[in-house]
N, C-alpha and C positions, 0 to 999 in steps of 0.2 A: 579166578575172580570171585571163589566165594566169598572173600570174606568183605564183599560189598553184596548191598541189597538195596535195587531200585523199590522208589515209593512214587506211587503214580497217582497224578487225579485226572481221573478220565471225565469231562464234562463235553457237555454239547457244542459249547465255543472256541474251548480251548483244554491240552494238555499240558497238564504240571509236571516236572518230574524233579525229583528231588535222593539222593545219596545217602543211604547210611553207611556205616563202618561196623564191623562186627569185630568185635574184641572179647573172644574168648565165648562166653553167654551174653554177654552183655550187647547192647546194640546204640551205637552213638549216633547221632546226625551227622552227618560230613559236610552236605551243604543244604541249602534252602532249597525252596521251591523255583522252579525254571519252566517263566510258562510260554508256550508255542500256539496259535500264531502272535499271540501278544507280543512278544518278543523274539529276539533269536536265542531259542533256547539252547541250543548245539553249541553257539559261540558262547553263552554266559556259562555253561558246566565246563566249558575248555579252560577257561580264564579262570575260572576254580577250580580247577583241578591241577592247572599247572604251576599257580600260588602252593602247594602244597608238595615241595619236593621230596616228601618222605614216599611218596606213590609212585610204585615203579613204573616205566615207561608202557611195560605190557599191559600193566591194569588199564590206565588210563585210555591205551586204545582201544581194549574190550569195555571197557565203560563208555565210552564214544560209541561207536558201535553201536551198543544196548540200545545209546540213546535215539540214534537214527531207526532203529527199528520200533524202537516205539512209536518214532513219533509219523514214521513214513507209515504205518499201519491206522494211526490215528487218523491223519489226512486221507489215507486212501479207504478206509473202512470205521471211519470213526460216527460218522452220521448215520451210520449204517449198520450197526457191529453192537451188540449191547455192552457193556460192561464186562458181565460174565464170559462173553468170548475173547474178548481182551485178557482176562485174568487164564483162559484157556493156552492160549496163545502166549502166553508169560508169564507161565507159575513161579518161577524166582522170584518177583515180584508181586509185593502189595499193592492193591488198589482201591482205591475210593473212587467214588462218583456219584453222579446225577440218572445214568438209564439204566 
């Protein structure tokens, strides 16, 4: 799954998570941002993800995946957890945020 790269924004309310694609050096967006508890973020990256049949079946379930662990660490330890541990916790991942 390298050659995706979760982009996170860890806030106090809510977590975003959003996809890039890495092509080569270059780094593209894949999809937007997908924010949890706002929404169901898990179903909006599914539906994006599987709009895009060039992505093989295995990625997308290790992107699935990524995505529950983020965001089940988020709920379980997000109020609680700064930022930085978050980024500790998921160095393949970018992150921005608020704490």
């Amino acid at each position: 799954m390298s050659k995706f790269i979760f982009r996170v924004l860890w806030l106090d309310n809510n977590v975003a998570i959003a996809i890039d694609y890495i092509i080569g050096k270059s780094i593209s967006p894949l999809t937007s941002y997908f924010f949890w508890p706002r929404n169901d973020a898990w179903e909006q990256l599914k539906k994006e993800l599987d709009s895009k049949p060039w992505i093989f079946e295995d990625d997308k379930v290790s992107i699935l995946n990524k995505a529950t662990e983020i965001i089940n660490f988020w709920q379980e330890k997000g109020k609680n957890k700064s930022l930085k541990e978050a980024q500790t916790k998921f160095p393949e991942s970018i992150f921005t945020g608020t704490n």
